[in-house]
N, C-alpha and C positions, 0 to 999 in steps of 0.2 A: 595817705591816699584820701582819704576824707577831708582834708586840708587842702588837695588841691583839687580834687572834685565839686567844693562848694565853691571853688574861686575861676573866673574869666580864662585865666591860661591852661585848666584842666583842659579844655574842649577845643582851644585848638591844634590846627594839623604841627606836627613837630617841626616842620620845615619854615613853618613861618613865624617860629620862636626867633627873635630878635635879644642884643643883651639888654636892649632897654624897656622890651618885656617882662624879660628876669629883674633886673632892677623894678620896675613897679611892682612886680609879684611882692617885692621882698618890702616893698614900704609897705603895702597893702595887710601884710601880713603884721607889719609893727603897729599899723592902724587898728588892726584887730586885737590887739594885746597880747597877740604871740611873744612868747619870750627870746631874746634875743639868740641862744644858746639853741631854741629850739629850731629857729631860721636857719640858723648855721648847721645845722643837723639836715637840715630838710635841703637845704640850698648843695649840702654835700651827693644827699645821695641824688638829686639834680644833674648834677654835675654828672654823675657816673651813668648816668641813665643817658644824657645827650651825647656823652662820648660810645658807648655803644651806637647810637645813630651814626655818630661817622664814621666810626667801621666800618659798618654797614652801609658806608655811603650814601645817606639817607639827606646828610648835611655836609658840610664845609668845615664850619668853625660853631664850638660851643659856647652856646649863649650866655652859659653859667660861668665863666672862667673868667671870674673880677670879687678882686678883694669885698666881702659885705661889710667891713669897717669903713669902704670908702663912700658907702651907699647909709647906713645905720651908724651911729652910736653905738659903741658896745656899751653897754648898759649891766651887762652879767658882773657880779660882785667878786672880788677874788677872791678865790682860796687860799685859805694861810695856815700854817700849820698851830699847834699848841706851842707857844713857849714851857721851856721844861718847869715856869713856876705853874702857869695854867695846867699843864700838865699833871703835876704833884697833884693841886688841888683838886682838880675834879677826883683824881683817884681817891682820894680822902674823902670827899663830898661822898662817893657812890656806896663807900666802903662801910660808910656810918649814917647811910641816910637809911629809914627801914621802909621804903618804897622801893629805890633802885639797889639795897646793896644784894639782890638777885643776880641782878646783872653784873657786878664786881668781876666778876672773873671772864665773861665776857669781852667787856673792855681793856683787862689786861693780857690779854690772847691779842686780841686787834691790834695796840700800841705794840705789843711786842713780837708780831710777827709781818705785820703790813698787808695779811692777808684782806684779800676782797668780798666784801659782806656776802656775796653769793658762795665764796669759797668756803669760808666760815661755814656759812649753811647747811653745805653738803659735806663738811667732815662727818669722817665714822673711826668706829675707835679701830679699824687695820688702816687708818692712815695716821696711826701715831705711832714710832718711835722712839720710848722712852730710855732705852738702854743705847742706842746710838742719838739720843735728844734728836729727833728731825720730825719733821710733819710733810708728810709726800702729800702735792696740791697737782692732781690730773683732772677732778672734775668739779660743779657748781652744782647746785639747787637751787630751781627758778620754780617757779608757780603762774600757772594763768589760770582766768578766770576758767575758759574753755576747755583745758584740757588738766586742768591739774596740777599735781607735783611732776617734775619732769628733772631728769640730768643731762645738761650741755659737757661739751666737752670742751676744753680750750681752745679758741680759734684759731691759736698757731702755736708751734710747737714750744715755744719760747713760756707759755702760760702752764705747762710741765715743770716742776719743780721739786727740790727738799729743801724746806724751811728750818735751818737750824734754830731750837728754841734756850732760852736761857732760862734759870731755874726758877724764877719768878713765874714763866708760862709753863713749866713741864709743872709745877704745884697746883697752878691755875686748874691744868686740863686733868690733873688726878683728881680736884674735886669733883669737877663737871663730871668724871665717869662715874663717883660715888654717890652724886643725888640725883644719875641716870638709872641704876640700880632699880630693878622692876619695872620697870616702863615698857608700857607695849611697843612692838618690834614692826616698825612701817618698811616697808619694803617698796621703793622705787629705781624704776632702769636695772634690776638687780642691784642693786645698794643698798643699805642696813645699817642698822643701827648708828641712826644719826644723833648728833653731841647733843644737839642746841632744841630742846623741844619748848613747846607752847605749853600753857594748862591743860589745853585738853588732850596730849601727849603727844600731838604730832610735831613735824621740821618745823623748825622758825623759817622762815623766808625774810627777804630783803625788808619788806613791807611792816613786817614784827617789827625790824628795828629804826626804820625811820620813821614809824610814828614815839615809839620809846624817846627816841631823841629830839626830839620836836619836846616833847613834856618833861623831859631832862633837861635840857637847856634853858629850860623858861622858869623850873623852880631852882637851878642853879645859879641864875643870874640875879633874880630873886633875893639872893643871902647874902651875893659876893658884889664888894664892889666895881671892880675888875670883872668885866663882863666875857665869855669867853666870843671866839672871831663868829661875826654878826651869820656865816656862812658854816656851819656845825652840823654834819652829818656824819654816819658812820665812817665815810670817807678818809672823813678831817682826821683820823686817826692811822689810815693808812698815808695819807700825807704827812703826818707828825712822824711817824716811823723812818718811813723815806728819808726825809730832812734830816733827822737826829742822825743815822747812819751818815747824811753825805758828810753834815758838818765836823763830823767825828772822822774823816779823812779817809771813809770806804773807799777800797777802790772802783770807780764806777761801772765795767764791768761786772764788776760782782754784784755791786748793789742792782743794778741792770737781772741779773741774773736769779736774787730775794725778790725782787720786785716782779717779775715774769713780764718785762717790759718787753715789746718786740720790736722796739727802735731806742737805740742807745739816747737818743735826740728827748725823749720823754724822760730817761732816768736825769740827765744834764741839765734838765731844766728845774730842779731838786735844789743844783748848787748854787739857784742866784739865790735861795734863802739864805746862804751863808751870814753870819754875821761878823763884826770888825774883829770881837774878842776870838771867832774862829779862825780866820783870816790869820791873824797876828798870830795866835798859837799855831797854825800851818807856818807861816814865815819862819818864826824859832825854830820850829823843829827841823827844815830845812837847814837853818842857817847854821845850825849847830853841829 
């Protein structure tokens, strides 16, 4: 809102939106060093905002409804996942480093479940089962400046889940309950006793961990000469997770299903990471 309140198309009448007003908006926008990613965000909910107008009969034809790669440069870096050597070694890196091996168990929770940093966040220990191994994922832990800690819900039903863990993550999440052990008891939305606290005893939020990794990344690159992908956030680890599952012959459904995707079309796009050596071991095992 602020974004297009300071800009010429904020003020006029909706009707006399043109696409090649939207297209100026959206160079104007790259003029200003908006990022490309965040155009396409803004240009989205545009887009949904002009189509209510012609329901409403307001207009005809939506001004927004043109590719912004035909108009922009994507410019947005790609995401790519850990190779399972990058992989190895950061875990090594975290596990012996005595700044981040805090986090060790952290980051094998995230590779080994694909959960989403805000999900992570909002675990409590009644969303662990360790005697059926699963992790039930129904709600997040967000933070704003204005109002606080707060719990979202997932925005469709598909972000409901049981995350089966392997024993590497059920050992993970038994330590995290034992140097939970006395820690003041925060209570938000009805919710309690959350996994992942700060120093000063409260939820870690997304924010804890993207500045963590921003200073992880820079003293790990630092040491190694294999750099890990120039685009490393907590993410990058629910993308390695993903990937590892597709290339390893999940079936997408299912993976769809870990992943709390709510378009088959987002989990498939997983398996263009595939590589020749997985590819070819798919082949054999078919062929055989």
């Amino acid at each position: 809102m602020k974004l297009l309140e300071s800009d010429p198309l904020g003020a006029c009448p909706i009707e006399s939106v043109k696409m090649s007003d939207a297209k100026e908006w959206a160079l104007r926008m790259r003029d200003r060093g908006i990022a490309y990613r965040t155009i396409s965000n803004d240009k989205r909910s545009l887009k949904a905002a002009f189509y209510t107008a012609i329901q409403d009969d307001c207009i005809r034809k939506n001004p927004f409804d043109f590719q912004l790669n035909t108009v922009l440069e994507d410019t947005t870096e790609p995401k790519v996942p850990l190779t399972p050597a990058q992989e190895e070694s950061l875990l090594a890196f975290v596990e012996n480093d005595s700044v981040y091996e805090k986090y060790y168990d952290e980051i094998v929770i995230l590779l080994g479940t694909g959960l989403r940093i805000s999900e992570l966040c909002g675990l409590t220990d009644a969303d662990l089962d360790f005697e059926g191994r699963t992790i039930t994922v129904d709600h997040q832990l967000l933070r704003s400046k204005e109002t606080g800690y707060y719990i979202e819900k997932p925005k469709t039903e598909s972000g409901v889940r049981q995350i089966p863990i392997s024993e590497k993550v059920r050992e993970a999440l038994k330590r995290v309950l034992t140097n939970r052990k006395g820690a003041k008891d925060i209570i938000v939305d009805g919710y309690s006793s959350f996994l992942f606290l700060n120093r000063d005893g409260n939820p870690k939020v997304a924010w804890n961990y993207d500045r963590m990794f921003q200073q992880l990344v820079k003293k790990y690159n630092k040491c190694h000469g294999e750099a890990l992908p120039k685009v490393m956030t907590p993410h990058t680890l629910r993308h390695t997770f993903c990937t590892n599952l597709a290339n390893a012959g999940m079936n997408p459904k299912a993976l769809q299903y870990i992943m709390g995707h709510s378009n088959i079309t987002m989990t498939l796009n997983y398996y263009a990471h595939a590589t020749y050596a997985s590819a070819r071991a798919e082949m054999e095992r078919l062929a055989a």
